[in-house]
C-alpha positions as CSV (number, residue, x, y, z in Angstrom):
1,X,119.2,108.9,106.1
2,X,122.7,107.8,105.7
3,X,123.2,104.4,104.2
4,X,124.4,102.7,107.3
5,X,121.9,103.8,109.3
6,X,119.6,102.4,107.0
7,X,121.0,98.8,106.9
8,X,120.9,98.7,110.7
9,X,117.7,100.1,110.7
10,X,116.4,97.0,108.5
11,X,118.0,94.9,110.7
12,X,116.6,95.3,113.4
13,X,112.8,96.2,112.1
14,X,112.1,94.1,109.2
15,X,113.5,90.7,109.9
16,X,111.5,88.2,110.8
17,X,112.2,87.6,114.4
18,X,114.6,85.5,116.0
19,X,114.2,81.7,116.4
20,X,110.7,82.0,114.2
21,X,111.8,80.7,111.2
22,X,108.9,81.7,108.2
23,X,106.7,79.4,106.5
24,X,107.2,79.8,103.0
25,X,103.8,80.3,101.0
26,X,105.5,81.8,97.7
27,X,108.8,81.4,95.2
28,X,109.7,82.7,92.1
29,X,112.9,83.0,90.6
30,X,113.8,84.1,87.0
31,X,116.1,85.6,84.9
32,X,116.4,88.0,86.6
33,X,114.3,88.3,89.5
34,X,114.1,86.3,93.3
35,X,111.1,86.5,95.1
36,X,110.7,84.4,98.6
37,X,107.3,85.2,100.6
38,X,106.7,83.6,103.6
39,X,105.0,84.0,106.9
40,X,105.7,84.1,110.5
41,X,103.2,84.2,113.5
42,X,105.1,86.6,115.9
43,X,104.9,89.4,113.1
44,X,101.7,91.2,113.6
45,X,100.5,93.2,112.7
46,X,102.8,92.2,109.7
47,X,103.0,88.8,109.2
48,X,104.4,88.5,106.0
49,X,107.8,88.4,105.2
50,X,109.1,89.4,101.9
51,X,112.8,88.9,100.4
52,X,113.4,90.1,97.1
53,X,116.3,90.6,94.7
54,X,116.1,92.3,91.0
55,X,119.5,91.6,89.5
56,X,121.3,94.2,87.5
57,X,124.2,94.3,85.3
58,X,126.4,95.2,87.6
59,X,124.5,95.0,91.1
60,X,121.4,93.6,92.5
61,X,119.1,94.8,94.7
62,X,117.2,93.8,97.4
63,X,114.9,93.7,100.2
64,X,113.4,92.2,103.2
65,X,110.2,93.7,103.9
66,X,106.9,92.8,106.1
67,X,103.9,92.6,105.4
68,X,100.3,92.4,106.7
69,X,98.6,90.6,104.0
70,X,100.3,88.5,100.5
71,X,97.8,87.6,97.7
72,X,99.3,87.5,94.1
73,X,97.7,90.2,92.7
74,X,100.1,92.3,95.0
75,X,103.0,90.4,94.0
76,X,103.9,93.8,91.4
77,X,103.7,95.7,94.2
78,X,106.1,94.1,96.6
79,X,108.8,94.3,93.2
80,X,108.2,97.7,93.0
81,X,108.9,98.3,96.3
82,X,112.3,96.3,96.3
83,X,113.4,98.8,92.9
84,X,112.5,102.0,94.8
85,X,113.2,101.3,98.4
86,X,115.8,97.9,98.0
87,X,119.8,98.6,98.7
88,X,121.9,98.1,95.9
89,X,125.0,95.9,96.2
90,X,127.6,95.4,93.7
91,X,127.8,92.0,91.2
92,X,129.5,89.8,90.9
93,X,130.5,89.3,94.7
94,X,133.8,89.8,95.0
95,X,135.4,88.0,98.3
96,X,135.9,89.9,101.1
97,X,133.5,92.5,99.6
98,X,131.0,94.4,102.7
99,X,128.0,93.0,103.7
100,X,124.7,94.7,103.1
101,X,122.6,91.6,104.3
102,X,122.1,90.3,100.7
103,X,126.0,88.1,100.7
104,X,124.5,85.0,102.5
105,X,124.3,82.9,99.9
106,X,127.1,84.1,97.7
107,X,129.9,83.8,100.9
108,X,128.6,80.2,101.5
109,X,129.4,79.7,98.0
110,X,132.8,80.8,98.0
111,X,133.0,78.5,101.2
112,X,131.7,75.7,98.9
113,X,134.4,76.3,96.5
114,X,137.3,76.5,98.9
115,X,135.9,72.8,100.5
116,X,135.9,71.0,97.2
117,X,139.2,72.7,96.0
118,X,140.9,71.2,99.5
119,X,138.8,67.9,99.2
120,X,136.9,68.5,102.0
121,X,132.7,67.7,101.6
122,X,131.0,71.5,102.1
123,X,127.4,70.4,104.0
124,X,129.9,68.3,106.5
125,X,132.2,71.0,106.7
126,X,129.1,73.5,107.6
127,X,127.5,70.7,109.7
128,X,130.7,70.1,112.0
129,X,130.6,73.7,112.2
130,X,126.6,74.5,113.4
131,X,126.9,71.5,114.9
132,X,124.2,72.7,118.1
133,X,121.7,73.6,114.5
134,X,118.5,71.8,115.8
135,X,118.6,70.6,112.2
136,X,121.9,69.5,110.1
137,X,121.7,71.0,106.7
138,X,120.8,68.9,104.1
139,X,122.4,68.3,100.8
140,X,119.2,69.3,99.4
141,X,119.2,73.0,101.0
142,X,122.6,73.3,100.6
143,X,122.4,73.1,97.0
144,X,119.6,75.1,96.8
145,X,121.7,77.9,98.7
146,X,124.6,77.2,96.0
147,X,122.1,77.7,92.9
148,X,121.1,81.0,94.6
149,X,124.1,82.2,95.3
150,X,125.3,81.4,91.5
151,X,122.3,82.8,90.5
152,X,123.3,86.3,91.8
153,X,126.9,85.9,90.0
154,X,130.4,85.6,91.9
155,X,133.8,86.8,91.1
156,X,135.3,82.9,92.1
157,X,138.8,83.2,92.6
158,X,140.9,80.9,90.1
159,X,143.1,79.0,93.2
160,X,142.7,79.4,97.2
161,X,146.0,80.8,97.8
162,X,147.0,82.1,101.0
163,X,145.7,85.9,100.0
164,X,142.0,84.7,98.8
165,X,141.9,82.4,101.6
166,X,142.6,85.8,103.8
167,X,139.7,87.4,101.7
168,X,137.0,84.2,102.2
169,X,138.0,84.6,106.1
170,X,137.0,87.9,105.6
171,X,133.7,87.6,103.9
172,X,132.6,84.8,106.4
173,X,133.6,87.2,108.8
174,X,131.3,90.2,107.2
175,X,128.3,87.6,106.6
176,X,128.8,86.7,110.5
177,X,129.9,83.1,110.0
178,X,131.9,82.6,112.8
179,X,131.5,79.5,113.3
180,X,132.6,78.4,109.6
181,X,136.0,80.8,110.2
182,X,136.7,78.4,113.8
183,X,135.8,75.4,111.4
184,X,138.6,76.0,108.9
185,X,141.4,77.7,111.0
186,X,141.3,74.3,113.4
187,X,142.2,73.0,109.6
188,X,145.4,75.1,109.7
189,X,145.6,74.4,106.0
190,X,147.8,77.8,105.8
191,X,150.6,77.9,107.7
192,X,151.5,81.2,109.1
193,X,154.2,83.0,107.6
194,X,155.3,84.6,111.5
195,X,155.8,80.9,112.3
196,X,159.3,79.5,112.4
């Protein structure tokens, strides 16, 4: 099956559903390894949700995968199924690199670097942005994202000139942050260069 096919194929089929947002019953992270198990109710028969990541030197990979039961003694398991059955995406993130549904956290951290480089507070620049979120982010979550995202290595550009600007507009773009792209061209921090 051809990789694309496969990425639209998870998806679709093992996310957890929309609006359900899982209960998380299980968290590891190590070295080298990111484990999140949690559970929804609209998944049965499968209603555990896994989300992995093994990192690599030069890639991680990962999975979303459900489930119909979770006790620790299968917690090998659901690593070995991320190693043989996970997509492989290259690391460090490099901006304006494809998404593969593991860039999440890793775009949201080149979005925190841009904010604190232009003196601009991330979690109220997100929060302005998902401002119809049921819930604003909290500092709390938000640098839990960060941690993660670090955690999986990023190729941080050394200054936000116009051309990496370009790039984070497009890896917000690829991650399907809309919202955050509206947020920082109403900025107009750039000016155009086909304006006279």
């Amino acid at each position: 099956m051809p990789t694309y096919q496969l990425i639209i194929l998870l998806h679709f089929t093992l996310k957890p559903l929309p609006n359900m947002r899982p209960q998380e019953v299980y968290f590891k992270r190590t070295k080298n390894v990111h484990v999140w198990i949690g559970t929804h109710s609209s998944g049965e028969p499968y209603p555990i949700v896994s989300d992995v990541y093994v990192k690599r030197d030069n890639h991680i990979i990962h999975q979303v995968r459900n489930w119909p039961i979770f006790k620790l003694h299968l917690l090998p398991d659901i690593e070995t199924s991320c190693l043989t059955s996970g997509l492989r995406s290259p690391r460090p993130y490099r901006p304006g690199q494809a998404c593969d549904g593991s860039i999440g956290a890793t775009v949201l951290c080149l979005f925190d670097s841009f904010c604190r480089q232009h003196h601009l507070c991330p979690v109220t620049s997100y929060n302005t942005a998902y401002a119809d979120r049921n819930e604003p982010m909290s500092r709390k979550e938000w640098n839990s994202i960060i941690e993660f995202g670090d955690w999986q290595t990023i190729a941080y550009p050394a200054s936000w000139h116009l051309a990496n600007y370009s790039l984070l507009l497009r890896s917000l773009a690829n991650a399907n942050y809309s919202s955050l792209i509206d947020f920082l061209l109403e900025l107009d921090l750039y000016q155009s260069p086909y304006e006279s």
